[in-house]
C-alpha positions in Angstrom: 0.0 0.0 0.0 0.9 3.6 -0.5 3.0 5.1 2.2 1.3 8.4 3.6 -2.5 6.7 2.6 -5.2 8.0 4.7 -5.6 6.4 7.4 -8.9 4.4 7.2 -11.7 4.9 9.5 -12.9 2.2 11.9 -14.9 -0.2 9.5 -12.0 1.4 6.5 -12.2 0.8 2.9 -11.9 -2.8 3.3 -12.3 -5.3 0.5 -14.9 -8.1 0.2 -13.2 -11.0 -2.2 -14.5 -13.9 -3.7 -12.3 -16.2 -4.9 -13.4 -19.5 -7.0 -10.1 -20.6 -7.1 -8.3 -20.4 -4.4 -11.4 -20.5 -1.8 -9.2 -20.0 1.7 -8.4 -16.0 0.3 -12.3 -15.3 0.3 -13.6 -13.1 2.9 -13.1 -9.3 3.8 -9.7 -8.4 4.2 -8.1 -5.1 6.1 -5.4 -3.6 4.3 -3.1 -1.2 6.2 0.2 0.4 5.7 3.0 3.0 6.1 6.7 3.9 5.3 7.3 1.0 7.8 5.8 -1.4 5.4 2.1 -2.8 5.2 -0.5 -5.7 7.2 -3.2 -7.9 5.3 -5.1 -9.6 8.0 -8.7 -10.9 7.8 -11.6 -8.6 8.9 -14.7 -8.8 10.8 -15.7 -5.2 10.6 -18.4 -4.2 6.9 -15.9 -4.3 3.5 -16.0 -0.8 1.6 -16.1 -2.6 -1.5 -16.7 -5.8 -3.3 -14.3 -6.8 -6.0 -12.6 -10.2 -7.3 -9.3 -10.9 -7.1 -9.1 -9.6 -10.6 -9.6 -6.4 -10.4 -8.0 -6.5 -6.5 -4.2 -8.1 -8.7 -4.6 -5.4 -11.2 -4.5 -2.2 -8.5 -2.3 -3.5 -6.1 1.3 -2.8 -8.4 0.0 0.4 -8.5 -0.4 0.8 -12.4 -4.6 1.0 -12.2 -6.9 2.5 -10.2 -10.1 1.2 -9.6 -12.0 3.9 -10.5 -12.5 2.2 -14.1 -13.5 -1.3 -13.3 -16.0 0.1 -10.6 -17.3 2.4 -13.4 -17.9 -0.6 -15.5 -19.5 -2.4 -12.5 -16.7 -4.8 -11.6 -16.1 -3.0 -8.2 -18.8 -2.6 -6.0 -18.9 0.3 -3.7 -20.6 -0.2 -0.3 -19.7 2.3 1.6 -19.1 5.7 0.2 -15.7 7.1 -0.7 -14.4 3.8 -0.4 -13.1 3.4 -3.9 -11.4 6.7 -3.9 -9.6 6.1 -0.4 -8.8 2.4 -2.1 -7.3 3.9 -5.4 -5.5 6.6 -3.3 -4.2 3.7 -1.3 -2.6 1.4 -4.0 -1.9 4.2 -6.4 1.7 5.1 -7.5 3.6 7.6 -9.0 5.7 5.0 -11.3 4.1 3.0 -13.1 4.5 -0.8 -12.8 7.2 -2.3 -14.5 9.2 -5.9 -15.0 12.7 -5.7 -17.1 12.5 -9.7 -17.6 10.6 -11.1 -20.1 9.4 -14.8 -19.3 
């Protein structure tokens, strides 16, 4: 997460994931972090949003926000503001990049 992010309120911008696939990541998670580094634990206060672990991979290297996919209707917003605080949150000034072709 972005160092300097605002620091979420009691029941936070936290994400609600489904996850098919790999069922033990599905639940609401709280996402926290500073210049010390950052915590992902499990969460049993309301999410913010509802997203898959789609559109939750292509935010977190910072490249995308997800104003776009929630505009489309693949992020669901459940409590207010809590896409731009989540955006805010993951979003970077450099853009993601890998040198190493696989």
């Amino acid at each position: 997460m972005r160092s300097g992010a605002p620091s979420p309120r009691s029941h936070g911008p936290w994400p609600s994931v489904p996850d098919p696939f790999c069922p033990w990541n599905e639940g609401r998670w709280r996402l926290s972090g500073d210049a010390a580094g950052a915590v992902c634990e499990r969460a049993a206060a309301p999410a913010g949003l509802a997203l898959s672990v789609r559109e939750l991979g292509s935010a977190c290297p910072g490249g995308f926000s997800l104003r776009a996919p929630a505009s489309a209707g693949r992020v669901r917003e459940l409590r207010p503001g809590a896409v731009a605080a989540a955006s805010w949150a993951f979003g970077s000034q450099v853009a993601p990049w890998l040198p190493h072709g696989f």
